[in-house]
Every structure is written in C-alpha cells, then in structure tokens.
C-alpha positions as CSV (number, residue, x, y, z in Angstrom):
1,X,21.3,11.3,24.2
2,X,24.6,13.7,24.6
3,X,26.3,15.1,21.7
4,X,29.1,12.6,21.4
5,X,26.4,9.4,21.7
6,X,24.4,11.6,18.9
7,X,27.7,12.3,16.8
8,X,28.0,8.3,16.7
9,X,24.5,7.2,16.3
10,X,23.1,9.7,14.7
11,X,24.9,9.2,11.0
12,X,24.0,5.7,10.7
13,X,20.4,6.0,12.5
14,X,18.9,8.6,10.1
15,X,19.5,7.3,6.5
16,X,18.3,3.8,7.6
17,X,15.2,5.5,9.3
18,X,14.7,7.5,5.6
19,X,14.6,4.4,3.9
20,X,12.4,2.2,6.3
21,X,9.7,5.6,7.1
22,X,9.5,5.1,2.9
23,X,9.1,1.4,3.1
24,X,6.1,1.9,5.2
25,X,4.7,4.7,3.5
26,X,4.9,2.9,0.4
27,X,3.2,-0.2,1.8
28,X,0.2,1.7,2.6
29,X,-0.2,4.2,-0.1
30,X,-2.7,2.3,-1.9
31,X,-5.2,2.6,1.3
32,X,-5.7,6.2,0.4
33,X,-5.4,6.3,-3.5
34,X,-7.8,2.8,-3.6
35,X,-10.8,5.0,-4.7
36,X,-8.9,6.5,-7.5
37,X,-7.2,3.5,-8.9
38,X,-11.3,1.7,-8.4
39,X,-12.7,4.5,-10.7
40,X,-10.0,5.2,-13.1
41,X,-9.2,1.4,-13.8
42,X,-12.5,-0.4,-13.4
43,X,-10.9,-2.5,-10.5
44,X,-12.8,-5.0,-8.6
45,X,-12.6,-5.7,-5.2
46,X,-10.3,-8.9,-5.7
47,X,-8.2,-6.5,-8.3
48,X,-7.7,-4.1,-5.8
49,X,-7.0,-7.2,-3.2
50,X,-4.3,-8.5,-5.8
51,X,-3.2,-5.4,-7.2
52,X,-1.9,-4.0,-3.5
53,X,-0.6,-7.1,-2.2
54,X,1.9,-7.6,-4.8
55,X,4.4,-6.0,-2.6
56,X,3.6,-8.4,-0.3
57,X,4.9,-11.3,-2.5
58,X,7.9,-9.1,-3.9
59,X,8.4,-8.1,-0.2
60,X,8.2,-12.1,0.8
61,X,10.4,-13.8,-2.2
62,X,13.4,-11.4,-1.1
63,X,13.5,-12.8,2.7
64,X,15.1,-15.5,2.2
65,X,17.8,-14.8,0.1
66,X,18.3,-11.0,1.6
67,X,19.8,-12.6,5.1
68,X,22.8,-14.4,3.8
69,X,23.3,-11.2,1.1
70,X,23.1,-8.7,4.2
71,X,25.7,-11.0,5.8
72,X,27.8,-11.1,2.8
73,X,27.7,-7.8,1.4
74,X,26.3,-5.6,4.2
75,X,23.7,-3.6,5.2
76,X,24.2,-0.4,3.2
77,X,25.0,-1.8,-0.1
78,X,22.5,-4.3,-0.2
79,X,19.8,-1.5,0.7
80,X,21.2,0.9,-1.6
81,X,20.9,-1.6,-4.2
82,X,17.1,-2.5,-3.7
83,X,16.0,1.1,-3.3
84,X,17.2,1.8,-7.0
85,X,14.7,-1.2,-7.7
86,X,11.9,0.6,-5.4
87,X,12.3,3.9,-7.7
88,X,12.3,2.0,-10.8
89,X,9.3,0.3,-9.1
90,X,7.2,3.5,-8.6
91,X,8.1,4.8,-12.2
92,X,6.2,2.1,-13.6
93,X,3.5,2.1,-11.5
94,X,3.0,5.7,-12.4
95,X,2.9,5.2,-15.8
96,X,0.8,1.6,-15.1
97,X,-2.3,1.9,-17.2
98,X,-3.3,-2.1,-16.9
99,X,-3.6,-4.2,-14.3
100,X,-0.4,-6.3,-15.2
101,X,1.5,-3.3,-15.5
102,X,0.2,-1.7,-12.4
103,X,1.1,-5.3,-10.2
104,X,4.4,-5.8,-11.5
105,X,5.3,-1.9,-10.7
106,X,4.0,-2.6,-7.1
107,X,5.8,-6.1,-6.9
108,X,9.1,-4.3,-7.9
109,X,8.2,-1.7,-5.1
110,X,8.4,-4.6,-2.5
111,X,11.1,-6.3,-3.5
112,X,13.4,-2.6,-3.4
113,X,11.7,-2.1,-0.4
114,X,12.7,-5.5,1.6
115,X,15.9,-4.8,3.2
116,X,14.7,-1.5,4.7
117,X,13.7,-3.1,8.2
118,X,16.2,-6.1,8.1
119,X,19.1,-3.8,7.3
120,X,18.6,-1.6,10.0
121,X,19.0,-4.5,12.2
122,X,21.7,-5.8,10.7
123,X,23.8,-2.1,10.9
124,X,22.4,-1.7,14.1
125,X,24.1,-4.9,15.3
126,X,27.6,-4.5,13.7
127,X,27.9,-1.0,15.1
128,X,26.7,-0.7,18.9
129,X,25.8,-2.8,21.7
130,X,22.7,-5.2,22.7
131,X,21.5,-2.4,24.7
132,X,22.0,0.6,22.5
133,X,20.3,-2.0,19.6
134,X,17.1,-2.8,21.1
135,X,16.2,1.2,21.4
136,X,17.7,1.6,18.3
137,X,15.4,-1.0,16.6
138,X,12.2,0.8,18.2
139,X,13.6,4.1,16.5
140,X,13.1,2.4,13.2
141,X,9.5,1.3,14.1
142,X,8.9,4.5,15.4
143,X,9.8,5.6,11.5
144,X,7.5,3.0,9.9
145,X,4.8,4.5,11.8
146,X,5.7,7.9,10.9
147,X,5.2,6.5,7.6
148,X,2.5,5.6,8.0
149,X,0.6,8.5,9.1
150,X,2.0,10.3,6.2
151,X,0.4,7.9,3.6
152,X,-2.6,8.7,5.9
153,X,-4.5,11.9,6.0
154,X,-1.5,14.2,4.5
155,X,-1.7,12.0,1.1
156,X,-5.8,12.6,1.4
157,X,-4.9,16.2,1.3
158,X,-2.3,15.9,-1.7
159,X,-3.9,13.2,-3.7
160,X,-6.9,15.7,-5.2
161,X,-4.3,18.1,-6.0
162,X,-1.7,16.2,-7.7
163,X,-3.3,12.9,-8.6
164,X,-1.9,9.4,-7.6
165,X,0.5,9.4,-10.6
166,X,2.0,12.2,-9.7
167,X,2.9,11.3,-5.9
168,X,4.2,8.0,-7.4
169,X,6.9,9.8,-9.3
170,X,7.7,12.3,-6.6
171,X,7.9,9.0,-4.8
172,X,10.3,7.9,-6.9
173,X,12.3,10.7,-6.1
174,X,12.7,10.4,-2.5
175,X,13.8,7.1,-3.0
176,X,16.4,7.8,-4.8
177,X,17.3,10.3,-2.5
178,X,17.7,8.0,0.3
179,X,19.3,5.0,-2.3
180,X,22.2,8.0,-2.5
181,X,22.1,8.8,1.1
182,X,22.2,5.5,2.7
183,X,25.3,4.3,-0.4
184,X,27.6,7.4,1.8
185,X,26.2,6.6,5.4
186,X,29.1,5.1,7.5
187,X,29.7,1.1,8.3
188,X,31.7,-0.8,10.3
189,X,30.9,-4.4,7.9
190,X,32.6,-6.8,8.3
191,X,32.0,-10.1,5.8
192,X,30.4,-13.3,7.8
193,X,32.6,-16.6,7.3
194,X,31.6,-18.3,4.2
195,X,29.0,-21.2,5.0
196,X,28.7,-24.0,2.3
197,X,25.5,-23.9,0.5
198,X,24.3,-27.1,2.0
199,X,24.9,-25.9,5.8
200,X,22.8,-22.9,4.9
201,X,19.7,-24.7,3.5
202,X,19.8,-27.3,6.6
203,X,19.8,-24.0,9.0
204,X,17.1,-22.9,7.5
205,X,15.0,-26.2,6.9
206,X,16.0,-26.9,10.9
207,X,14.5,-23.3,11.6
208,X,11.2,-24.2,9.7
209,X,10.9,-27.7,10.9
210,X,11.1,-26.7,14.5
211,X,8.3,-26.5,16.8
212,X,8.9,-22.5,18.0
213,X,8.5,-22.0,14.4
214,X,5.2,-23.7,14.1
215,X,3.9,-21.8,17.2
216,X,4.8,-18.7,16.4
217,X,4.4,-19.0,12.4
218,X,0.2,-18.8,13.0
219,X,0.2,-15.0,14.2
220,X,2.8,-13.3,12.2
221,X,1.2,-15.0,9.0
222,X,-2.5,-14.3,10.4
223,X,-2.2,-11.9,12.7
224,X,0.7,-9.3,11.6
225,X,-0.1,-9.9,7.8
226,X,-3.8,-9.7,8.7
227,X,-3.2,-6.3,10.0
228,X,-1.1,-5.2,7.2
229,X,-4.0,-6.2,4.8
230,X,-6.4,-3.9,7.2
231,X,-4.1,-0.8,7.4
232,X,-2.1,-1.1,3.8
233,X,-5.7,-1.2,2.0
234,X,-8.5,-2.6,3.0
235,X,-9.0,0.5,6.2
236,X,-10.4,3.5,3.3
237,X,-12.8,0.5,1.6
238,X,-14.4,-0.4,4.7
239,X,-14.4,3.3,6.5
240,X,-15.9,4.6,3.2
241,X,-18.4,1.7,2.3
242,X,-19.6,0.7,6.0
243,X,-19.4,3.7,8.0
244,X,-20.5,6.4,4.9
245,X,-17.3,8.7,5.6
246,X,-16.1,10.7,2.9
247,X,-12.8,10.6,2.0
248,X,-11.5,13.2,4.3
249,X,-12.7,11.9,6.9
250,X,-11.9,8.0,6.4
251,X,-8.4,9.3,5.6
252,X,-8.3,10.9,9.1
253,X,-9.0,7.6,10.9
254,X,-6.3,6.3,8.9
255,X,-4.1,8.7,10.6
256,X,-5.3,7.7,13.9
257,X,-5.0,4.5,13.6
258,X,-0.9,5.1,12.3
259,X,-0.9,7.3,14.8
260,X,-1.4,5.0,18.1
261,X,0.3,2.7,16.3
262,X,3.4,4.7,16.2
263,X,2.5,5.9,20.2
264,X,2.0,1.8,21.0
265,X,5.5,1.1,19.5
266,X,7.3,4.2,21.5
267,X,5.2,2.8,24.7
268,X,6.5,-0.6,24.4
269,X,10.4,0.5,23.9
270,X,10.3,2.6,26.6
271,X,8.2,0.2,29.4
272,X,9.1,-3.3,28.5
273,X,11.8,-3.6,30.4
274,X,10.1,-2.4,33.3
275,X,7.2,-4.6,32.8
276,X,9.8,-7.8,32.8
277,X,11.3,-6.6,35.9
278,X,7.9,-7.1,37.5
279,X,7.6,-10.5,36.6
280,X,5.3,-10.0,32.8
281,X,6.9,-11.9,29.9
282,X,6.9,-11.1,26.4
283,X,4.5,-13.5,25.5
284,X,1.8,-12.2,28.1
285,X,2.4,-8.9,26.8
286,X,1.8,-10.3,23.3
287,X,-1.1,-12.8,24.4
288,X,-3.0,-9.6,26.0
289,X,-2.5,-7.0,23.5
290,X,-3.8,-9.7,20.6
291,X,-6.6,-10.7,22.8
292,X,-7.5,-6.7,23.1
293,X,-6.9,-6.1,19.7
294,X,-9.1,-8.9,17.9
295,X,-12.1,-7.8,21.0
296,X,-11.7,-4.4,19.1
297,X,-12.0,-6.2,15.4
298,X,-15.5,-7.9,16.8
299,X,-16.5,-4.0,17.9
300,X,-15.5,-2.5,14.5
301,X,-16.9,-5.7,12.1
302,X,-20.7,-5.3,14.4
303,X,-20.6,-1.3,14.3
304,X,-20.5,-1.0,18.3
305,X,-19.1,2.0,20.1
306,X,-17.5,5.1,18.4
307,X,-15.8,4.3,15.4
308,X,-12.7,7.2,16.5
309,X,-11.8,5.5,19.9
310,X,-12.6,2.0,18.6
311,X,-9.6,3.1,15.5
312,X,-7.1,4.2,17.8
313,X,-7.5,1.5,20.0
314,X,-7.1,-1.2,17.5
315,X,-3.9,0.6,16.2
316,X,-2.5,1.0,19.9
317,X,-2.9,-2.7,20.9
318,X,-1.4,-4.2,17.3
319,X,1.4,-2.2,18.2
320,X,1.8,-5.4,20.4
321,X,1.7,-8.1,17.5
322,X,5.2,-7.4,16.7
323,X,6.8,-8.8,20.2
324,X,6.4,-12.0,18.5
325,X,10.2,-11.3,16.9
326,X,12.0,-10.9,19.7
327,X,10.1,-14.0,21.4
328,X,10.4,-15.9,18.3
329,X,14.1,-15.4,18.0
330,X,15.0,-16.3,21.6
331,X,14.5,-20.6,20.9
332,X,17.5,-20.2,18.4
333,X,21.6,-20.1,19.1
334,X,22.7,-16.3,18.5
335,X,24.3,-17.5,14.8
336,X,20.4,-18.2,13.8
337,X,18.7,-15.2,15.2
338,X,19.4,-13.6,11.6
339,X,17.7,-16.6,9.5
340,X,15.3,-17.0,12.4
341,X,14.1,-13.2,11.5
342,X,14.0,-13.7,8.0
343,X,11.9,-17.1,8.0
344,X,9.3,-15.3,10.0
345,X,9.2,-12.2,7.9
346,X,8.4,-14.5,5.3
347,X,5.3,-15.6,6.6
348,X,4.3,-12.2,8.0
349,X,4.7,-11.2,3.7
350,X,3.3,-14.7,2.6
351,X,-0.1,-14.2,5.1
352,X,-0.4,-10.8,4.1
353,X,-0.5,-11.2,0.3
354,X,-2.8,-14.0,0.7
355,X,-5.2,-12.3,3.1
356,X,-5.4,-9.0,1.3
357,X,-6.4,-10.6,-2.1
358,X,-8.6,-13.0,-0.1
359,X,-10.5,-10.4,1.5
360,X,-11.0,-8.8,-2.0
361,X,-12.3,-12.3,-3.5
362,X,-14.4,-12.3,0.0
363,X,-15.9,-9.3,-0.8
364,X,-16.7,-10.1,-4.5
365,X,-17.8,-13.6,-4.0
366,X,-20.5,-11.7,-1.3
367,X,-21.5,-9.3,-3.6
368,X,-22.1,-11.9,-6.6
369,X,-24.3,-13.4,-4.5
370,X,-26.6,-10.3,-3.4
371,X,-24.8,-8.9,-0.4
372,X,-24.8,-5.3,-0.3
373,X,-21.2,-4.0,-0.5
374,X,-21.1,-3.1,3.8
375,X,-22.1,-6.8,4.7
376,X,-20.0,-7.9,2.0
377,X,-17.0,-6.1,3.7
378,X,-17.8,-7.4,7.1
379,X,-18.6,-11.0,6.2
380,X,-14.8,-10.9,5.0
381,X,-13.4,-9.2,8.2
382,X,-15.4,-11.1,10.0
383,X,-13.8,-14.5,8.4
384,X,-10.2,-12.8,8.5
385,X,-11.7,-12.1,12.9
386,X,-11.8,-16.1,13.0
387,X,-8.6,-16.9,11.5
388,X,-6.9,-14.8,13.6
389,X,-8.7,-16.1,17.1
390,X,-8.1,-19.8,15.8
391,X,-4.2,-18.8,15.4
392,X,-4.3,-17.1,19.0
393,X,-5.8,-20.2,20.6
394,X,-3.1,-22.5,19.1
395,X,-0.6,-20.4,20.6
396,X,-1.7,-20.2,23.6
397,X,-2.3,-24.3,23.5
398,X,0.9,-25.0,22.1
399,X,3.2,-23.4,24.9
400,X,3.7,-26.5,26.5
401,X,4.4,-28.4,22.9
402,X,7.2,-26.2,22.7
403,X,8.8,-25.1,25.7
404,X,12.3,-24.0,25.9
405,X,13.5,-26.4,22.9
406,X,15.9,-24.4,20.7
407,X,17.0,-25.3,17.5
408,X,20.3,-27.3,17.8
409,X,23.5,-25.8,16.4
C-alpha cells in the first residue's frame, strides 16, 4: 500500500476495524471468565449456555432491521449509535449480580455490537472499488480474529488480577472510545432511494423463500453458529473438564485456536483468487475446509491425536465456513446483496444462540442422569458433530436443487 492509497484508506479502515476487533472480543469473553461467573454465581451448565448466548439473540433481532437503517442513515452513525448501547451494555453486566441482570447486560452488548461487521461493509462499499473492497473486508476479519486472541490467553493473564467486573468496565471504556472515533471517521454516504414498506418486506420474504437461501441457511445456522458456540464459550468448559488443563493452559489453546483462525482468514484473502484461476470454486473450497473441519471435531470429541495441533487445525479450516457469504450472495441481483447478507447473518446469530444454550441443556440433562461431567461434554459436541454433517450433506445434495436460480428483481 503507498502513502497516498494509505492516506485514503487508512482513516476510514481503522475506526471500523476498532469497533469490529471489540465486537469479537466481546463475543468471546465469556469463554475465559466462564469459571468465574460458574463459581461466583452458582451457574449451571444451561445458565452458562443461556447466559452467553444472549448476545446471540441481541446480535440476531438487529439484522434485519440494521440493513435498511445502514442504507438510510449510513454506516458511521448507525455504528456510533449502537456502540453507546454496547458500553451501556457492559456497565450493567459489570454490576450484574443475577442471572436476569447478567443476560439482559449481555443481550444489550449484542445488539450495540451488530453493525460492527455489516457497517464495515457497507462504508467499504460506498467509498472504494469491488477490488479494493474484497481486501478490505478480509482486513476486518483479520480484526475479529485479532479479537479474538485477545479475549484468549491475554484476558487469562488479566482476569486473576483485576477480576471479570473490572475488565467489563474497562470494556466499557474502549467502546466508548471507538463510539467517539468512528462518529469523526470520514464518509462519502449517500441516502438509498426510499423503498415503500411493502417492497421491502417482499425482498426480503423473496430472499427467504428462495431455494439458495434454503441451501445455504443449514451451515451458517449449524455450522458458523456452531463454531461460535465452541469458540465464544463452550472451548475453556470442555479444555478444562475433558482434557484436565488448568486455566492457563486451556486459555492458551484458546489463543491458538483464534490464532489460525485469524492466519486461515489472511490465507484465504490473499490465495482465493489464485485458487479460482485454477479452476476451484468457492463452494469446493467451502465443501473441503467444512469436511476437514468437522474430521477434526470427531478427533477432539474421541480424544485422538495432540490436543495442540488438533486446536489449531480446527481453528485454521473454520476459517473456511465464512465463504458461504460471498457464495450465498452471488444468486441475488446486486440491489439484494445487502438484505441477502443480513438474512443470513440472522441465522448464523439465530443457530448460535440456540446451539450454545442447547449444548449447556445437553450437558445438564447428561449429568442428571449420571454422566460424569467429560462424557457429558462430549455427548453434546458429539450431537452438535451430527447436526453439522447432516447440514453438510444437504448441501452438497442440494446443488443441483438450486443451481444458478437467482432471486428475481
């Protein structure tokens, strides 16, 4: 990048980066604290489950609605907006001393938190090329994985020091830090045509009824929100009560695991396009990294091979589950692509809210009936393992269903 591409990019890249690298951090927190809020609250399994994926569902309920107020207010407004919510959000769960209390902090957290990744997009688009975008939107992933490692073994090392009430509020800090930063970043917005009401709920009852949708629908609710539920929470449970780590240590397969992530998503910005110039498609990509990644979920769930390579390999190859946008979005006309995104971020949000509380109820409903707590914990991976190879067959059976049908205009 030379200075004058830098000068340009640069000012709008970086705030909406900030916000996006908190988003992620924020969504997997509770992996590291889990212990802590277990002991100090009396949690259950399915608490725990219910508690952490209420960000999910405050993350999901926004989607819908956040498309057409990106498109009518713009990107840094709308964001700016929702990250004052995400402050208030980590306030309260700070102060949280119930389980209500604690759940509708975190549920506040999601919902400030939900334009982080769809604004990006949406600046990205009204301000440089197709080209320029698509490296652009890997930057931001390349962020969330950042994140991610830093709500990994860094908050390990803080969290016995400070306590997890204490990195909520500093938390709450940074975002209002990047709520103020993003409100002065520059835009080039300008306001979509009004669309009657009506037109808009067709669109989007046209996007859900079609067939690409039902195809693709199966692996960002099982697959992506599956992997969310592993790596936002249920990663420290299982490291700590199947494999024996301490905390230390599980925390430091956490940051492997965000690690590779972050190196899978910088691998497959950098080489995709030279893997469709040799004739690979994005759905082979996808269909082989899944396949890879759910062989690595049987190896973890039955304890065979080292449990450090076997980590970093399950984060490098779900670095592929998120293809599934940019394949998804190609059966609609351009004018869709928007909606299109924001109907199947709702499902990756939906999926994961249901399958992290359902692992927890797994897990409890195992132990109630005389598991110990490890097979408890693999019983329910294991069932979330089936899901997610029942959802990879019907996409691969399905192709032919669908074709090339887009969505009419």
């Amino acid at each position: 990048m030379n200075k004058k591409n830098a000068a340009c990019i640069l000012p709008i890249l970086l705030p909406y980066a900030f916000g996006y690298f908190l988003s992620y951090l924020l969504r997997n927190v509770n992996a590291v604290i889990a212990p802590d809020l277990t002991h100090e609250l009396g949690l259950g399994a399915a608490d725990l489950g219910f508690l952490t994926s209420a960000y999910l569902i405050g993350f999901a309920l926004a989607q819908l609605p956040l498309g057409i107020a990106l498109d009518r207010w713009g990107p840094r407004r709308v964001e700016s907006a929702l990250l004052v919510l995400a402050a208030i959000g980590c306030v309260g769960f700070g102060l949280g001393h119930t389980l209500t209390q604690l759940a509708l902090a975190r549920g506040l957290i999601g919902l400030g938190v939900s334009a982080c990744l769809m604004a990006s997009f949406k600046a990205f688009s009204q301000s440089f090329s197709a080209t320029r975008q698509a490296s652009l939107n890997s930057s931001i992933m390349v962020a969330g994985g950042l994140g991610g490692l830093t709500a990994s073994a860094p908050m390990g090392l803080i969290l016995p020091m400070v306590g997890w009430r204490a990195i909520f509020f500093c938390l709450a800090g940074l975002v209002l830090i990047a709520a103020y930063i993003l409100r002065r970043a520059p835009e080039n917005f300008q306001p979509a045509a009004p669309v009657p009401f009506p037109e808009l709920i067709k669109s989007i009852g046209d996007i859900f009824a079609s067939r690409a949708f039902m195809r693709y629908a199966p692996q960002t609710a099982v697959l992506i929100g599956g992997f969310v539920s592993i790596q936002g929470l249920w990663a420290m449970p299982w490291l700590l009560g199947v494999n024996a780590y301490t905390h230390q240590s599980a925390a430091f397969h956490m940051l492997l695991l965000s690690l590779t992530l972050t190196v899978g998503y910088f691998l497959l910005a950098t080489q995709i396009a030279r893997l469709i110039k040799r004739g690979l498609t994005v759905e082979r990509i996808f269909s082989w990294g899944a396949t890879a990644a759910l062989l690595v979920s049987a190896l973890l769930i039955f304890g065979l091979g080292e449990s450090h390579v076997l980590w970093v390999l399950f984060g490098f190859f779900c670095a592929s589950f998120n293809l599934i946008y940019s394949a998804h979005a190609s059966h609609y006309p351009a004018h869709l692509s928007g909606r299109a995104n924001t109907c199947i971020n709702l499902t990756v949000f939906v999926g994961g809210f249901a399958l992290q509380w359902g692992f927890g109820v797994a897990v409890d409903l195992a132990l109630a009936h005389g598991f110990p707590r490890k097979e408890a914990l693999q019983l329910a991976w294991g069932g979330l393992l089936i899901l997610q190879v029942a959802s990879l067959i019907w996409f691969m059976l399905s192709k032919s269903w669908v074709g090339e049908q887009k969505v009419p205009t």
